[in-house]
C-alpha positions in Angstrom: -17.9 2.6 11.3 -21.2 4.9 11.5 -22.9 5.0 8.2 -25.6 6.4 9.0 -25.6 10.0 7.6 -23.7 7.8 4.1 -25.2 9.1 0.4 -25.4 5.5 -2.3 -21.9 6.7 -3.8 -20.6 7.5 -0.4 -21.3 3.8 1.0 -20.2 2.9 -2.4 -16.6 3.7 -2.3 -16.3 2.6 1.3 -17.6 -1.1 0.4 -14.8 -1.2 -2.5 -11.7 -0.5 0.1 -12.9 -3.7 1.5 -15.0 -6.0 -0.9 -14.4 -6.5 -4.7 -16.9 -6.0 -7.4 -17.6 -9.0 -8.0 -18.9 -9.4 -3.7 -20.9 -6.2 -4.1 -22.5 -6.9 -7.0 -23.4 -10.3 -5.3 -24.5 -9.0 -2.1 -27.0 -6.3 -3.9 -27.9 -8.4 -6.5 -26.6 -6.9 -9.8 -23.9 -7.5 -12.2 -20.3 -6.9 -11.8 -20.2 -4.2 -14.9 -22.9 -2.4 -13.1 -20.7 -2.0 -10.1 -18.2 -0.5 -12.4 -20.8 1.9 -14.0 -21.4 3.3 -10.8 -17.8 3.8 -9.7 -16.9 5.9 -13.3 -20.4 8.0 -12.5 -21.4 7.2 -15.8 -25.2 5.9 -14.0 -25.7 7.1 -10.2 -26.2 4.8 -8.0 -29.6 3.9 -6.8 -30.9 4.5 -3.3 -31.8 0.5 -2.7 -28.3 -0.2 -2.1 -28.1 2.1 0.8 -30.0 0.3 3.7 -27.9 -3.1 1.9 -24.1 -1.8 2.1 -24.8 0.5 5.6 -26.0 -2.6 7.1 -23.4 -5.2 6.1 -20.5 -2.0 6.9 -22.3 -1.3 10.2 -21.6 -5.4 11.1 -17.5 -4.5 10.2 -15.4 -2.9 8.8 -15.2 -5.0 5.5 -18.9 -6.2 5.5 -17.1 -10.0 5.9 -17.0 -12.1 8.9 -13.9 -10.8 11.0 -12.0 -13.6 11.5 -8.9 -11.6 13.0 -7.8 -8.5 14.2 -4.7 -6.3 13.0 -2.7 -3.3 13.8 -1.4 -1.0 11.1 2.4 0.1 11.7 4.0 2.7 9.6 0.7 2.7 8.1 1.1 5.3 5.4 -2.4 5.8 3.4 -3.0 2.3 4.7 -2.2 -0.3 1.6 -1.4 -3.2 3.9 -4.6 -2.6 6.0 -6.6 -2.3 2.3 -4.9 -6.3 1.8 -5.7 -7.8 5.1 -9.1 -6.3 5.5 -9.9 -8.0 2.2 -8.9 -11.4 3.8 -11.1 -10.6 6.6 -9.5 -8.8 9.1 -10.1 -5.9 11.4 -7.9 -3.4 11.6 -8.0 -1.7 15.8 -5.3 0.3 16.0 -3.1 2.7 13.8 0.4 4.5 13.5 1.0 6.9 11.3 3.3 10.1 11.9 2.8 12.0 8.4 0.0 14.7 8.8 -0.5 14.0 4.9 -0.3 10.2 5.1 -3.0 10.9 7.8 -5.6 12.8 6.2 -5.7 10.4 2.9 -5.8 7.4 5.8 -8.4 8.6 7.4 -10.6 10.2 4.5 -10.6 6.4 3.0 -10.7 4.3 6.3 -12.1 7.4 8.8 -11.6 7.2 12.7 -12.9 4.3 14.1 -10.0 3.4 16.2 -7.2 4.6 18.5 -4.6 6.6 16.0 -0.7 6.8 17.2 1.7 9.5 15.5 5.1 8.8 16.5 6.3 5.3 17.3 8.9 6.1 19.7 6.4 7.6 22.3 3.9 5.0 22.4 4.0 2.8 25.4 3.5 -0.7 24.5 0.8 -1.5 27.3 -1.3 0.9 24.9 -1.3 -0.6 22.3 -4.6 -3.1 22.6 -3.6 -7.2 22.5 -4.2 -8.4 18.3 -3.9 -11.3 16.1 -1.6 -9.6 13.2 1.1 -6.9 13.3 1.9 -5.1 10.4 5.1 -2.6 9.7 6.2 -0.7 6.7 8.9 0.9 8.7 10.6 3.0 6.6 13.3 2.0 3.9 15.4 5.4 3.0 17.8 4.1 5.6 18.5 0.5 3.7 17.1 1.8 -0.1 19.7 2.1 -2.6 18.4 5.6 -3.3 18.3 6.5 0.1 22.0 4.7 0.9 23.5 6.7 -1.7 22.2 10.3 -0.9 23.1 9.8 2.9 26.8 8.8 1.7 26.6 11.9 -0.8 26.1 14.0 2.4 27.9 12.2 4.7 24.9 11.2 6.6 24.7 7.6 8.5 22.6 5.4 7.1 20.9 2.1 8.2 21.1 1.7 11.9 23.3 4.3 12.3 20.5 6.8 10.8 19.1 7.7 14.3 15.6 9.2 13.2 14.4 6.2 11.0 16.6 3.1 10.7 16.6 2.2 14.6 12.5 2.3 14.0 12.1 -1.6 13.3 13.0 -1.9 16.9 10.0 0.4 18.5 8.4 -2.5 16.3 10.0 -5.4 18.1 9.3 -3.8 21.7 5.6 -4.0 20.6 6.0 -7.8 19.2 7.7 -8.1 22.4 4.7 -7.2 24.5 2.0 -8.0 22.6 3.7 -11.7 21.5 0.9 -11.4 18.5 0.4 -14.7 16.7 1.5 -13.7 13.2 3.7 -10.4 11.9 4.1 -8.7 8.4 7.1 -6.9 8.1 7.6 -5.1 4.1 10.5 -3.1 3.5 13.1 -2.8 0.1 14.9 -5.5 -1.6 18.2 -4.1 -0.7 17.7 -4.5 3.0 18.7 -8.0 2.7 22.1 -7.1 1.6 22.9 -3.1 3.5 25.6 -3.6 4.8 26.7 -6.5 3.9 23.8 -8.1 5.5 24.7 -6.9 8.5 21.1 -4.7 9.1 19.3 -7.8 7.9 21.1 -10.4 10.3 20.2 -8.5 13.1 16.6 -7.9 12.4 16.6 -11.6 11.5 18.5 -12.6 15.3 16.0 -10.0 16.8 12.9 -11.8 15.7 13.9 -15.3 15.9 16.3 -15.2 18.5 15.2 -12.6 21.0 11.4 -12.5 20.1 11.4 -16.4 19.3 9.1 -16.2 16.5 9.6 -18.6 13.2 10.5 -16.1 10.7 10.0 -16.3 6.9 11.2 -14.0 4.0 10.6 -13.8 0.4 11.4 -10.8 -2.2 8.1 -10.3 -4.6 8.3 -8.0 -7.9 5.1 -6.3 -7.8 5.0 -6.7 -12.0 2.6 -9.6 -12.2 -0.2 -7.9 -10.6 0.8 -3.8 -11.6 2.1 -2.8 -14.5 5.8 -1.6 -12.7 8.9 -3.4 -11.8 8.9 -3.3 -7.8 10.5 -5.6 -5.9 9.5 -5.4 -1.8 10.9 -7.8 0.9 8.2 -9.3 3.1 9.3 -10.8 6.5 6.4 -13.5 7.8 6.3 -14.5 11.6 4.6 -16.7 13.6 4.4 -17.4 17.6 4.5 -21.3 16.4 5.9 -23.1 13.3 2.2 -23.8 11.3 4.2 -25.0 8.4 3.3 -21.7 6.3 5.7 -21.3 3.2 5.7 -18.6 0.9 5.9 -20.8 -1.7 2.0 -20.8 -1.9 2.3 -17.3 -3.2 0.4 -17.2 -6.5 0.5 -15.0 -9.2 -2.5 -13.9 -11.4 -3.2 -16.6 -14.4 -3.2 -13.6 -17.1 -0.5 -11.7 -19.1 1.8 -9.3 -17.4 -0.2 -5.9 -17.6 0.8 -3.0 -19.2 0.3 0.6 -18.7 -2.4 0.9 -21.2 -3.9 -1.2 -18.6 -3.7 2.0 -15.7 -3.3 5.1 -18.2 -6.1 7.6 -18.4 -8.6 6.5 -21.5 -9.0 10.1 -22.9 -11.7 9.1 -24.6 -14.8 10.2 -22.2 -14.9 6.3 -20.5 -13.9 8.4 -17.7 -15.4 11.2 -16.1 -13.3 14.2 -15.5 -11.8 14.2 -12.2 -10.8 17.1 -10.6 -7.2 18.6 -12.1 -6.1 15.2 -13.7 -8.3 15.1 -16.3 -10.2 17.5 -17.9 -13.2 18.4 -21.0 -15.9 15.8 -22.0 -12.9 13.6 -23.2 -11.8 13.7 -19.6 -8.2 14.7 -21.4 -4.8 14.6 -19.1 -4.8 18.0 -17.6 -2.1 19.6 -19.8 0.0 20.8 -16.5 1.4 17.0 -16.3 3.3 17.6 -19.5 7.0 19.0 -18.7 7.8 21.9 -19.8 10.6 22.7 -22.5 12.9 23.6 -20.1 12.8 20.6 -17.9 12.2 17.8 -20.8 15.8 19.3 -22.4 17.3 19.2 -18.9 16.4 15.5 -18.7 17.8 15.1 -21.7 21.0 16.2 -21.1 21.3 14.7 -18.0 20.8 11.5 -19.0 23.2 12.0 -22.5 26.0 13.3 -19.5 25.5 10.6 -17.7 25.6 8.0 -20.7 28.7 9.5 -21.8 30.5 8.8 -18.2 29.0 5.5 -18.4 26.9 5.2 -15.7 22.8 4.0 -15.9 21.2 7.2 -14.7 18.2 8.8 -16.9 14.7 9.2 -17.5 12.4 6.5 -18.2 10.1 7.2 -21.2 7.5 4.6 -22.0 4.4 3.9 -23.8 1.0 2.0 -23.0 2.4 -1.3 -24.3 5.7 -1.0 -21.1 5.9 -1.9 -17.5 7.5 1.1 -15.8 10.3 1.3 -13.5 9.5 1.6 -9.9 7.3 4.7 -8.9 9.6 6.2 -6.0 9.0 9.0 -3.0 10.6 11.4 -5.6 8.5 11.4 -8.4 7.2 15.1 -7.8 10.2 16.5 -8.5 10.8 16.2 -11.7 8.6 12.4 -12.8 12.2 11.1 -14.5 11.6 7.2 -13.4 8.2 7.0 -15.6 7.4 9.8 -17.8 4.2 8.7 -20.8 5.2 9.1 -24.4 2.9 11.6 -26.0 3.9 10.9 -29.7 6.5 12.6 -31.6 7.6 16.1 -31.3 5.7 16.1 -27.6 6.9 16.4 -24.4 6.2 13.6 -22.5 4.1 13.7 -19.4 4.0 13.0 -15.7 1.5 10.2 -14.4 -1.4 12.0 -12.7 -2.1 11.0 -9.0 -5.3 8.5 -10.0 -2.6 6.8 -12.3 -0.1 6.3 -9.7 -2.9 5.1 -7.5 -4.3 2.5 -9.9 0.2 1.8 -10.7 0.2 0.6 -6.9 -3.3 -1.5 -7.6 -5.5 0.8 -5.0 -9.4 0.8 -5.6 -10.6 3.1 -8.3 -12.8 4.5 -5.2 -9.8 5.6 -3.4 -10.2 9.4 -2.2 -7.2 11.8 -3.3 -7.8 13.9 -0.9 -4.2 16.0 -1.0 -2.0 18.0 -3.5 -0.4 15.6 -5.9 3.3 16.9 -4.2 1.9 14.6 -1.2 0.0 12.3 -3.0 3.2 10.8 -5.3 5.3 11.1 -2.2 2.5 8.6 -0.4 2.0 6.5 -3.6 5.7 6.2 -3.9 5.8 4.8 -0.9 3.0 2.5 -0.5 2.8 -1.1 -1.1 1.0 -2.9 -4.5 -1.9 -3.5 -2.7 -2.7 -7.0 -4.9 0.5 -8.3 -3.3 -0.4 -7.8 0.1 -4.1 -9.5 -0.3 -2.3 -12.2 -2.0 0.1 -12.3 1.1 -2.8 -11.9 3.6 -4.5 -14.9 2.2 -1.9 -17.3 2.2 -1.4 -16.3 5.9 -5.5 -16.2 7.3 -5.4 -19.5 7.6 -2.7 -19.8 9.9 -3.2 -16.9 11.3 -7.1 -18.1 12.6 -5.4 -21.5 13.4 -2.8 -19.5 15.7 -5.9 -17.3 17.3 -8.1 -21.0 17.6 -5.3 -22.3 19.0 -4.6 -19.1 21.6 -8.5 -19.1 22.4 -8.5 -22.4 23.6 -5.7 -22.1 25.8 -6.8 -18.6 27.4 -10.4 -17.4 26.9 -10.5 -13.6 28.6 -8.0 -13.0 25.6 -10.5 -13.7 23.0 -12.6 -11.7 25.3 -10.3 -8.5 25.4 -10.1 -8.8 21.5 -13.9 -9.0 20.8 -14.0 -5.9 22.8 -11.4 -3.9 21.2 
């Protein structure tokens, strides 16, 4: 990363994709609360932190010793590389077809390294050798939303869905090649079951039969560390058994949060940004509040669907809830999460920094896109406390797996060093 040309607020943000508060304020020698202070803008960060942070991001690309190296599959606006570069890992190599996903990736993480669009044309010999794969490959094809709008139209779904679902095996010809020491695979909770297991037995034959990797899965509800129900599948494998279990997976020692807990303040705590908030209040822009027509339509909707019997509707909550899962869809209408404004209001839409901070991103993380594309990426991202959690109950077998490989063949620690 060249940080040269980098203003104090500039380096600022880039040290909190990849270090906490609590390691910044350490490394420059200040408290955590000041940290803070200069994230909200309230006090402008001093120009003795710049030759401090562009020299410990100039050494990598999390100011920590790199310990591992990673490629970022599917990588969306990159919350699994956020997790593992938090556990100390470098990320060298990116895949990422979405021109939107793209620009927010690569305003947050820029262009250090080789960046793939579309999966199916990459030749594997490309793709430079690494310690970790990781793969969100995409989950309309085994989702229940996505299942039942394909069957609506008559459209295959799963494998069957040609430009998506046969994706997770451009994945397995690069585990193929590459035989990396550790993979993270995330995808939705109702992949285990499309089908009737069907999709997940042969993933699950692929990688432990074909690709010979010991294989580990475990479904994690996002609600501990977020304040949303969101339950994700991650599939763990390794080159050789190292005895991991997912089991050491641990949840934060505090009460469940709440939305209060992500919710614009509207109080001035906050300093207007951009269209989501506005005034010295820094208020909720009043265009995230539905209009008559729509908040009566959802109304409806849901009393039609009530009466039929059937679970559909909006989901109206206050600061004191947990919210349902943020999905792809939320532009179009918000109907899955929409904020209680008090009686005789309409209730509102989350603004994009909400549904940032709902999926536990950095408050430093640049927006850089019109919120249409910014809830369809958020909706689609990962909880970002999950994966860290996940990427530090796998470092340690994943440097034991890389000592290991080092020992055995030298020129490929060689070839990494120099990726």
């Amino acid at each position: 990363m060249d940080v040269k040309n980098y203003s104090a607020s500039d380096l600022l943000r880039q040290a909190r994709l990849r270090m906490t508060q609590k390691q910044i304020a350490a490394l420059l020698d200040v408290s955590a609360k000041t940290i803070g202070r200069w994230e909200r803008g309230q006090v402008h960060p001093p120009l003795m932190i710049v030759p401090v942070l562009s020299q410990a991001l100039s050494k990598s690309n999390t100011g920590l010793p790199n310990e591992f190296t990673f490629i970022d599959l599917f990588a969306g606006i990159g919350g699994m590389r956020l997790g593992f570069e938090r556990a100390g890992g470098r990320c060298i190599y990116t895949c990422e077809w979405d021109k939107w996903s793209k620009k927010t990736y690569l305003a947050n993480f820029g262009d250090g390294h080789p960046f793939a669009a579309d999966i199916t044309e990459i030749n594997e010999r490309d793709v430079p050798p690494h310690d970790v794969l990781l793969a969100g490959f995409p989950c309309q094809p085994f989702s229940i939303a996505g299942v039942s709008k394909k069957n609506a139209l008559g459209k295959p779904h799963g494998f069957e869905c040609a430009t998506q679902g046969t994706l997770f095996f451009d994945v397995a010809r690069i585990i193929a090649h590459r035989k990396p020491h550790v993979f993270l695979l995330e995808n939705v909770k109702n992949l285990v079951s499309h089908d009737h297991g069907n999709t997940f037995r042969v993933i699950l034959e692929t990688l432990r039969d074909e690709l010979g990797y010991t294989v580990l899965t475990r479904v994690i509800d996002g609600r501990s560390f977020v304040p949303q129900h969101r339950e994700r599948l991650l599939i763990a494998g390794f080159r050789r058994d190292t005895g991991f279990t997912w089991d050491a997976f641990t949840y934060p020692n505090r009460s469940t949060p709440v939305l209060g807990d992500i919710l614009h303040t509207e109080n001035s705590y906050e300093v207007a940004e951009g269209e989501y908030t506005v005034g010295a209040l820094a208020a909720v822009n009043p265009k995230y509040t539905l209009s008559k027509h729509l908040w009566v339509y959802l109304q409806n909707y849901a009393a039609k669907h009530r009466a039929a019997g059937n679970g559909f509707g909006y989901g109206l909550v206050g600061r004191k809830d947990v919210a349902r899962t943020l999905s792809a869809r939320y532009h179009k209408d918000g109907s899955e999460i929409l904020i209680n404004s008090g009686k005789k209001k309409n209730p509102r839409r989350l603004t994009p920094r909400e549904c940032a901070r709902l999926m536990g991103f950095p408050e430093s993380f640049t927006i850089p896109v019109s919120d249409t594309q910014a809830y369809r990426q958020f909706g689609n991202s990962v909880v970002v406390p999950v994966i860290q959690e996940a990427a530090r109950i796998l470092k340690p077998h994943i440097v034991e797996l890389a000592n290991q490989a080092r020992e055995e063949s030298p020129q490929r620690d060689l070839f990494l060093q120099s990726a």
